[in-house]
C-alpha positions in Angstrom: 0.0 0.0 0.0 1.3 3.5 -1.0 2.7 5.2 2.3 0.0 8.0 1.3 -3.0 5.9 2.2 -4.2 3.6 5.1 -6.7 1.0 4.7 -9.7 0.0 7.4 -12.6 -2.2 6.9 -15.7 -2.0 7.4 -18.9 -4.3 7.6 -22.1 -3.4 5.6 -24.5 -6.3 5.3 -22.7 -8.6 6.7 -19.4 -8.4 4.2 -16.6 -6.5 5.0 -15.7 -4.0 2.6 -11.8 -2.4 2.3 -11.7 1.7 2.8 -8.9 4.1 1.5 -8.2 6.6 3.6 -5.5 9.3 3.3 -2.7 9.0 5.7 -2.2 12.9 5.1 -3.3 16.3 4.4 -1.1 16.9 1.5 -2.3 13.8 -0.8 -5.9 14.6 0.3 -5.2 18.0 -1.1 -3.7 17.4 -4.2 -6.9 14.7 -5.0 -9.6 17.4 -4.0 -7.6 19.7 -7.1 -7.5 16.5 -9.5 -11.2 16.8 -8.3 -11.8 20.5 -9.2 -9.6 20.1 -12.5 -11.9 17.4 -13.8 -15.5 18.6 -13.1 -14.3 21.7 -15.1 -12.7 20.5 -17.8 -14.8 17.4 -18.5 -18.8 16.0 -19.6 -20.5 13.2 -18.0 -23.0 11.1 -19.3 -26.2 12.3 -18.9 -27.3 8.9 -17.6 -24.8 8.7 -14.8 -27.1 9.5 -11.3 -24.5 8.8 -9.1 -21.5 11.4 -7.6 -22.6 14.3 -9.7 -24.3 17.8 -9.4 -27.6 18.4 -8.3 -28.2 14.5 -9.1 -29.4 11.7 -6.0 -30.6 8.4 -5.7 -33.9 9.7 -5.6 -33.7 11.5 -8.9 -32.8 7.8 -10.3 -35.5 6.5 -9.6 -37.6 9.6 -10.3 -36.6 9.5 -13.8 -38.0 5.7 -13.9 -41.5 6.6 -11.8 -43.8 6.2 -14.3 -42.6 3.2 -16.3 -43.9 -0.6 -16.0 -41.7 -3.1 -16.5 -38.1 -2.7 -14.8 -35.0 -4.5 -15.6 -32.0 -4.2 -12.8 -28.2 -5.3 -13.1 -25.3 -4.7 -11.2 -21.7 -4.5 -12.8 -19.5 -7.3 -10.4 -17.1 -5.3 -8.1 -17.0 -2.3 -10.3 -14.4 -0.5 -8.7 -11.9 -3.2 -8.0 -12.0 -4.4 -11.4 -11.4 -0.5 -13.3 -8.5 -1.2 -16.0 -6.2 1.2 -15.9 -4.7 1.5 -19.3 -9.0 2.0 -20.5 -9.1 4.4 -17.6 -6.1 6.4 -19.2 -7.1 5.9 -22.7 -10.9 7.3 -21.6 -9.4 10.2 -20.1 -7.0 11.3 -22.8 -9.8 11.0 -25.5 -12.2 13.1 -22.8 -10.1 16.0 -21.9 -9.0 16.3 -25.6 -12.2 16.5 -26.9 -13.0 20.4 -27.2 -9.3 21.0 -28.4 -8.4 21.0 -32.3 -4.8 20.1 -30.6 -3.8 17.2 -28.0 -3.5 19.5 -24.7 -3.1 16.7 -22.5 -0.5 14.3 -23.6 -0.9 10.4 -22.8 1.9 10.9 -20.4 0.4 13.5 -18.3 -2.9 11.5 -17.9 -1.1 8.6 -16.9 0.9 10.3 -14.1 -2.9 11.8 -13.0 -4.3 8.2 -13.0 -1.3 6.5 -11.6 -1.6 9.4 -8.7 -5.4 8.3 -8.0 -4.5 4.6 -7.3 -3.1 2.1 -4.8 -2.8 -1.2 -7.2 -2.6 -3.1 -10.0 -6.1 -2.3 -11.0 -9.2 -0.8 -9.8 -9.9 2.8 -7.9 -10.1 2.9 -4.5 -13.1 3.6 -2.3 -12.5 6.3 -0.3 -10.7 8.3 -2.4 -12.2 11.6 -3.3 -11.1 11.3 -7.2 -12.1 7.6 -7.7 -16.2 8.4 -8.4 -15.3 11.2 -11.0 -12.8 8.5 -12.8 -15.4 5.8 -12.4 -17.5 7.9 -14.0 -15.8 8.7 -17.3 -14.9 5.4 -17.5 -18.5 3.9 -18.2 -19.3 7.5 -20.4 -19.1 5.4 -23.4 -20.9 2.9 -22.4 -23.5 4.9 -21.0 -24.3 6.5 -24.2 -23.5 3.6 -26.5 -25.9 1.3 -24.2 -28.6 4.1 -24.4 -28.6 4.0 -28.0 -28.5 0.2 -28.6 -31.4 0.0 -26.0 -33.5 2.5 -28.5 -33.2 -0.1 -31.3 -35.8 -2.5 -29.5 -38.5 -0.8 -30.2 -40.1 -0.8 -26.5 -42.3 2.4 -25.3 -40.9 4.8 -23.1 -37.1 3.0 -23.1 -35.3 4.5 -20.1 -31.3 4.1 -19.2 -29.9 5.1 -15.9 -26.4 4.1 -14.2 -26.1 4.8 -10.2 -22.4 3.7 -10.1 -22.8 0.2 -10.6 -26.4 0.0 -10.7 -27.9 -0.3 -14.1 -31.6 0.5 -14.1 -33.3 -0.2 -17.6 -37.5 0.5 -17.6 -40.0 0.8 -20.4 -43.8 0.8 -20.9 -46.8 -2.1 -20.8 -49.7 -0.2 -22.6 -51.1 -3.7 -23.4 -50.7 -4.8 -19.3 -49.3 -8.1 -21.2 -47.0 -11.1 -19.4 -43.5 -10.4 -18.7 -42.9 -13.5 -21.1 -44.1 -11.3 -23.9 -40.9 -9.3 -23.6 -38.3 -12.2 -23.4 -36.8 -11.7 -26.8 -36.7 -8.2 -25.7 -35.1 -8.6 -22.5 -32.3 -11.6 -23.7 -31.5 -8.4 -26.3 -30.7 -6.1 -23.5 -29.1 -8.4 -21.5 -27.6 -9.6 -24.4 -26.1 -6.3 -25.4 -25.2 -5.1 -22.0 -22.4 -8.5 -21.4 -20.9 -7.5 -24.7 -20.0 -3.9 -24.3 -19.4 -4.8 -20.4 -16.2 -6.8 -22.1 -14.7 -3.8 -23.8 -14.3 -2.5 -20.2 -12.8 -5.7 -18.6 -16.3 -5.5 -16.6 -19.0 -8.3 -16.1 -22.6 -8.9 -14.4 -23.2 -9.8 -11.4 -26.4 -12.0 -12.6 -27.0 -13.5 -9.2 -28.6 -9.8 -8.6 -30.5 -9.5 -11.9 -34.3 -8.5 -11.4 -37.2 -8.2 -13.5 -40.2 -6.4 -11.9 -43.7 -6.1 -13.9 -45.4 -3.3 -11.8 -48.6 -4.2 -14.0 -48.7 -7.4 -11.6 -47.0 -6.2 -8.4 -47.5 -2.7 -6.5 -44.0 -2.1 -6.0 -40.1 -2.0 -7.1 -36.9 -0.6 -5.3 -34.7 1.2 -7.8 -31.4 1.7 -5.7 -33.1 2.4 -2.5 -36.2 3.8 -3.5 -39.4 2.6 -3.6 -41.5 3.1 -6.4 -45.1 2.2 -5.2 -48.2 2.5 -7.1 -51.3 4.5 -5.6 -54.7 5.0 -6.2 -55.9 6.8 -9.8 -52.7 5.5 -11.7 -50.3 7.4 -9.4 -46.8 6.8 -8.1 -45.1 7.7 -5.0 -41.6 7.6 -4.1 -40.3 6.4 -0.5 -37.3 4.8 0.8 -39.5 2.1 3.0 -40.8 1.5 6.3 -37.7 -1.0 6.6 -35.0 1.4 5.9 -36.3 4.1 8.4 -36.6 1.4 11.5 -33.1 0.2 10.9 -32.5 4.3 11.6 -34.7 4.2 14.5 -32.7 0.7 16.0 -29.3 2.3 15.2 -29.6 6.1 16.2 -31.2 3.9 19.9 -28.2 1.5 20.3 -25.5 4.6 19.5 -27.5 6.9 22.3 -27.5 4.6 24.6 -24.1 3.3 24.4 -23.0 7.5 24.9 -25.0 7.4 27.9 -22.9 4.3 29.5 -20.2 6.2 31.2 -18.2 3.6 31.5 -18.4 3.2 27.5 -15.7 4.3 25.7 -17.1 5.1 21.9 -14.9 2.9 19.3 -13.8 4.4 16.0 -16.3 1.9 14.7 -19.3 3.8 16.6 -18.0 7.3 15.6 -18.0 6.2 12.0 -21.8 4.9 12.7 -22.5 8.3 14.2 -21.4 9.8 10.7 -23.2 6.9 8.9 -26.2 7.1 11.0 -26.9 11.6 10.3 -26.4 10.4 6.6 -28.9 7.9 6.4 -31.4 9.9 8.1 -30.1 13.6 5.6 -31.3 10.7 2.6 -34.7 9.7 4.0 -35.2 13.4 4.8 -34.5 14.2 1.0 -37.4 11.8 -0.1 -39.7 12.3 3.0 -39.5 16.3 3.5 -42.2 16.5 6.0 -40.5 13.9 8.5 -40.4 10.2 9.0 -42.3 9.8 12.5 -45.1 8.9 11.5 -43.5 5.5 10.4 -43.2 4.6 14.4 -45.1 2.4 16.2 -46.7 3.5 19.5 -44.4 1.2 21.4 -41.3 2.8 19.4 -42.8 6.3 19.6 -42.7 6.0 23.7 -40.1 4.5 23.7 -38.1 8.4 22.5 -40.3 9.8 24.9 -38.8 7.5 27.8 -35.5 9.2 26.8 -36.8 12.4 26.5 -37.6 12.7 23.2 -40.1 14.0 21.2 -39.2 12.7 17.8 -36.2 10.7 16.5 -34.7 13.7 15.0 -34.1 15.4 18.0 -32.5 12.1 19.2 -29.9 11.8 16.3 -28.8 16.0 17.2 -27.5 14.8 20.5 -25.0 11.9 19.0 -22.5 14.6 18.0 -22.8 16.6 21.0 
């Protein structure tokens, strides 16, 4: 490992994933300007929902709300498995592409990308450049995807790409079977594998779903829930589920920072951070409050530690 970074796991669903973290101010620095220099001097794909301005999960699966039938991949460890020399090649091409002259030699983008990496292959998580580079990788694709995807002739074809997430939704006028579509969908399955390979990248078809909402009520598009309601309407939510697992984990972290004799664990301050987040995202989809998602049990339960709401609990963790 480069002496510039430090690596710590941590567990998300029961699998431990491997952090970068900068071992000092002065490579942390120099990525936040590789940072700056990028978002000014490059595109993204207009299908790209994930690490870019005025974009969220929620607008992903906004941009699908109204749709039927929904197709969901996931690209297999998308991160780890980032090519380099692609990367490099991707990036020359992009930040050449306004210039009647090559402004950016090969060289030059090669010492950028070999300055944003620990290994062999791959971008690290945790590093503040690696979701702009991840990014331009998949531009191409993105675009080139979107456009095959147009050739099937299905109603209301819609393309979006949440980091590794790859939504795909279209319409059911007829409310036919999903087994109406199957030459359809073995196309765009079909055609995703293929330009995957260009990229050194594969599916992770263990997590392929295929959701008719003309038969069920509801599909989760990268958190979100896109439920249907009475007179043909949609609404958006992130789940009852999501916003209890706040409720249990804001709880356990209070009352382990009332135990005086508790010392909090990196692990629990990095919880603390994990925790505000979560609740900032189901705040951004439910802008009146969440509260009304409690039970009475759970609801007098905050009141037993002087709470009015859940809100005013999760304030206190970072006094």
């Amino acid at each position: 490992m480069n002496k510039d970074y430090k690596v710590r796991y941590i567990s998300t669903n029961g699998k431990k994933r491997k952090i970068v973290t900068y071992a000092n101010e002065e490579k942390r620095n120099e990525h936040i300007e590789i940072k700056k220099f990028l978002e000014e001097n490059l595109m993204f794909s207009k299908f790209t929902k994930a690490y870019v301005p005025k974009s969220s999960i929620y607008k992903n699966a906004r941009a699908h709300m109204y749709n039927d039938i929904f197709v969901k991949y996931d690209i297999e460890k998308f991160f780890d498995n980032i090519n380099h020399n692609i990367l490099v090649r991707m990036l020359h091409e992009q930040l050449n592409l306004k210039n009647d002259e090559e402004k950016y030699s090969i060289l030059e983008i090669s010492e950028l990308v070999s300055s944003c990496i620990s290994g062999k292959k791959g971008l690290p998580l945790g590093l503040v450049t690696s979701p702009i580079l991840a990014n331009i990788y998949l531009k191409d694709f993105d675009n080139i995807l979107y456009g095959k995807l147009k050739t099937l002739g299905l109603k209301n074809i819609i393309y979006t790409r949440y980091a590794d997430d790859l939504t795909i939704s279209f319409k059911n006028p007829e409310n036919v079977n999903l087994e109406k579509f199957n030459e359809e969908l073995f196309g765009i399955e079909k055609i995703i594998i293929k330009l995957l390979k260009k990229y050194k990248l594969k599916l992770n078809l263990k997590k392929k779903s295929i959701i008719n909402l003309t038969v069920s009520n509801h599909v989760r598009i990268t958190g979100i829930s896109v439920t249907k309601i009475t007179n043909g309407k949609r609404r958006l939510s992130v789940g009852k589920k999501k916003i209890h697992r706040l409720y249990d984990d804001a709880l356990e972290l209070f009352i382990k920072k009332q135990d005086k004799d508790y010392v909090l664990t990196n692990e629990d301050l990095y919880n603390i951070f994990r925790v505000k987040g979560m609740e900032s995202f189901i705040l951004s989809v439910h802008k009146t409050g969440y509260n009304q998602f409690f039970s009475p049990m759970m609801q007098e339960k905050l009141l037993e530690l002087g709470f009015n709401s859940l809100q005013e609990l999760i304030k206190k963790l970072n006094q």
